[in-house]
C-alpha positions as CSV (number, residue, x, y, z in Angstrom):
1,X,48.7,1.2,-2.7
2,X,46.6,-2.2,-1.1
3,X,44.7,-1.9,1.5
4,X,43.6,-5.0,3.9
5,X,40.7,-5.4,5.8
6,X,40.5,-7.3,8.7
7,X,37.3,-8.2,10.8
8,X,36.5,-8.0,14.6
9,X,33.2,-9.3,16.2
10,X,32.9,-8.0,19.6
11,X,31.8,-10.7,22.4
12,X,27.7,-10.1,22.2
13,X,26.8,-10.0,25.7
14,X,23.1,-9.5,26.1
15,X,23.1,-8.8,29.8
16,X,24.9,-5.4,29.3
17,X,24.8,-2.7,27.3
18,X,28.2,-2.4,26.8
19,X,31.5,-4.4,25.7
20,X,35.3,-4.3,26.3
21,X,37.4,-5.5,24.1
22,X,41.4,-5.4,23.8
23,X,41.4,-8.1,20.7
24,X,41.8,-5.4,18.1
25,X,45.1,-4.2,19.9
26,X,46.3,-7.9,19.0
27,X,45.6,-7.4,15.8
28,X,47.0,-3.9,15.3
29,X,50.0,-5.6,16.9
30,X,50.3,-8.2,15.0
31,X,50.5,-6.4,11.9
32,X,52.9,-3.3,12.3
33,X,56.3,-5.7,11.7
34,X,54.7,-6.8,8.3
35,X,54.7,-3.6,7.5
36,X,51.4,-2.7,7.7
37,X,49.9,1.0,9.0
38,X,47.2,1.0,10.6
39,X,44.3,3.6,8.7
40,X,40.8,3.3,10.4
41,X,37.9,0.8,11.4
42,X,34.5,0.6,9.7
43,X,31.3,-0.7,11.2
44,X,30.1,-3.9,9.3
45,X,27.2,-5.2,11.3
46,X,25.6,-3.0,13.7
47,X,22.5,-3.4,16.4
48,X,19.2,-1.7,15.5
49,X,20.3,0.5,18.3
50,X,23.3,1.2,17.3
51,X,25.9,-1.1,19.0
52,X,28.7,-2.4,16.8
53,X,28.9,-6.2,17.2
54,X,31.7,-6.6,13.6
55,X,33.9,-4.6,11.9
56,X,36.8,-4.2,10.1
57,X,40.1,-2.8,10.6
58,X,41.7,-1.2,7.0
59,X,45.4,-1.7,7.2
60,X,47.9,0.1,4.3
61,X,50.3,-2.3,3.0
């Protein structure tokens, strides 16, 4: 089994507190006719409050 990570930053946008994003939809996209399955996401780099701004999406291969 191989797994493959790959990473997202979400758009920092200091004016708001939040983001929308659809990039990782792409991705997950993208992938599925290589055969991959997507498995999860992990937070990489994070705000001190708490806001995600990277992280990866783990892909079976």
């Amino acid at each position: 089994m191989r797994y493959e990570y790959v990473r997202v930053a979400v758009d920092e946008n200091k004016r708001t507190a939040s983001a929308y994003m659809e990039s990782h939809r792409e991705i997950i996209d993208r992938k599925a006719p290589e055969g991959a399955h997507y498995v999860g996401w992990f937070p990489v780099r994070q705000t001190s409050s708490g806001k995600v701004l990277e992280f990866d999406l783990i892909f079976e291969m």
